[in-house]
C-alpha positions in Angstrom: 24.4 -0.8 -5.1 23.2 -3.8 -3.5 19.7 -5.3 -4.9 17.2 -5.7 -2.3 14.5 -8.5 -2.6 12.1 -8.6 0.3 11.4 -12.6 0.5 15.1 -13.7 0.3 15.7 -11.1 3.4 12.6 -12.5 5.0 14.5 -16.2 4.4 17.8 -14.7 5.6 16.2 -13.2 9.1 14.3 -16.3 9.3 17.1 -18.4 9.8 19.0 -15.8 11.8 16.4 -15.4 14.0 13.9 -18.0 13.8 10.3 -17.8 12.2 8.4 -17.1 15.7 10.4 -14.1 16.2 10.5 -12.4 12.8 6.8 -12.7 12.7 6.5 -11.1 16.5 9.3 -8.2 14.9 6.7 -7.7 12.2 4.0 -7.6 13.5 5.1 -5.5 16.2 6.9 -3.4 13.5 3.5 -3.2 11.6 1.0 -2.3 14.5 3.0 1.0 14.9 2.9 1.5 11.2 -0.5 1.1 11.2 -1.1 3.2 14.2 1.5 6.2 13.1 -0.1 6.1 8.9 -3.2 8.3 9.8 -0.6 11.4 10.7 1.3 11.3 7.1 -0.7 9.1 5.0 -3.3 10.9 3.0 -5.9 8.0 1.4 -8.4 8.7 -2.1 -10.4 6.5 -2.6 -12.2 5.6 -6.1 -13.6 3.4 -8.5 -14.3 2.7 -12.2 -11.4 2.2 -15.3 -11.2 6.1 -15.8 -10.3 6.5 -11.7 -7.4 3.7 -12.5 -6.2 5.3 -15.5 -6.0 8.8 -13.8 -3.9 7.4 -10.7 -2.0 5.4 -13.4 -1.1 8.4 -15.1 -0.4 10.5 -11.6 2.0 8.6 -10.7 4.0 7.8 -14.1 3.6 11.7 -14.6 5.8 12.0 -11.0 2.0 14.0 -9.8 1.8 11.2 -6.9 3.0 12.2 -3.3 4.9 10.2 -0.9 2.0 10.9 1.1 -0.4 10.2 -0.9 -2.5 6.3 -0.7 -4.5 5.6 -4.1 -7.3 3.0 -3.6 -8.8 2.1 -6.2 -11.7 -0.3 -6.9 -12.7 -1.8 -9.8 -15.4 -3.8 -8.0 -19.1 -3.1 -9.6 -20.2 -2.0 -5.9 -17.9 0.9 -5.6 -17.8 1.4 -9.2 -22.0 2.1 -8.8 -21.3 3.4 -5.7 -18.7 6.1 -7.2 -20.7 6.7 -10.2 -24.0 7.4 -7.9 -22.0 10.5 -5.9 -21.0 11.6 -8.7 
């Protein structure tokens, strides 16, 4: 196995390349990303330390999906915000 680090490929294609055309592939590559995501990717949002230490412990437990996006805020808006609907 080969170890894979994202900036020193982003260096390598850089110079392969040049920089105006790895950020056109890239952004290019990420608009359909972005556009594709809302078919597969399935978002929760929440807030609070308890809502990080469950997602925390989904996804060391091997519970978390492929699919599945965890957003989770610890900013004292959402965390009112989250503890208000609740």
């Amino acid at each position: 196995p080969e170890f894979f680090f994202a900036p020193g490929h982003i260096q390598t294609r850089s110079a392969e390349i040049g920089a105006a055309e790895l950020m056109l592939q890239m952004g290019t590559a990420y608009v359909a990303f972005r556009q594709d995501a809302p078919r597969w990717l399935r978002l929760t949002h929440s807030a609070g330390p308890s809502a990080v230490e469950k997602a925390y412990r989904e996804v060391l437990a091997g519970r978390s999906t492929p699919d599945s996006g965890q957003i989770v805020s610890m900013h004292a808006a959402a965390v009112a915000a989250q503890t208000a609907a609740n």
